[in-house]
C-alpha positions, -999 to +999 in steps of 0.1 A: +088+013+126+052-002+116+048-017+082+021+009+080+043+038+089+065+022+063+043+023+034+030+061+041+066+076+039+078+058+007+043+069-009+049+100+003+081+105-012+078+083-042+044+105-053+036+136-032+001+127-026-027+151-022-045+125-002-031+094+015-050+069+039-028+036+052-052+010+070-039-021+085-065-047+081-045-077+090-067-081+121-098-090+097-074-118+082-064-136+115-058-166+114-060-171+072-032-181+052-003-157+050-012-137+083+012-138+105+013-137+142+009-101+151-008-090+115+011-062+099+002-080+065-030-069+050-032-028+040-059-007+021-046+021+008-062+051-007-040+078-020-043+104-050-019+119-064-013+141-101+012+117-110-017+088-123-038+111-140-039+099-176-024+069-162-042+030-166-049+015-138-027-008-143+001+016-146-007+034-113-008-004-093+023-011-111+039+023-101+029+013-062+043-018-065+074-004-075+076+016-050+067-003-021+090-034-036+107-043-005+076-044+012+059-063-012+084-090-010+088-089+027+058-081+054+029-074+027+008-101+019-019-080+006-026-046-005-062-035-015-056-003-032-077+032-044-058+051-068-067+083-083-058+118-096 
């Protein structure tokens, strides 16, 4: 499965999102430290979800983070993220 793929079902599950975009923008990083061969390591994701509302947004990247741990220690070597109600 595609780190991509990866990061859209445990969003999914971990907040039932209204709205949820994964883009893999490891090609823009090619070559740059901490992009591998083959990319898979630089994602934007939007998502919105009625979990965050009334939330910092510190506590809604910290509740990604969380949630995408494994990833964050393994393939991820950058996330760019839009969060929202």
């Amino acid at each position: 499965m595609r780190v991509a793929e990866q990061i859209e079902l445990k969003l999914k599950d971990a907040f039932a999102p209204t709205a949820l975009e994964v883009v893999d923008e490891s090609h823009l990083h090619a070559g740059h430290a901490g992009a591998p061969e083959g990319g898979q390591s630089h994602f934007r994701v939007t998502i919105r979800a009625a979990e965050f509302a009334g939330k910092s947004r510190v506590a809604q990247q910290r509740a990604i983070y969380a949630a995408l741990k494994e990833e964050m220690a393994g393939p991820i070597h950058a996330l760019a993220l839009d969060v929202g109600a």
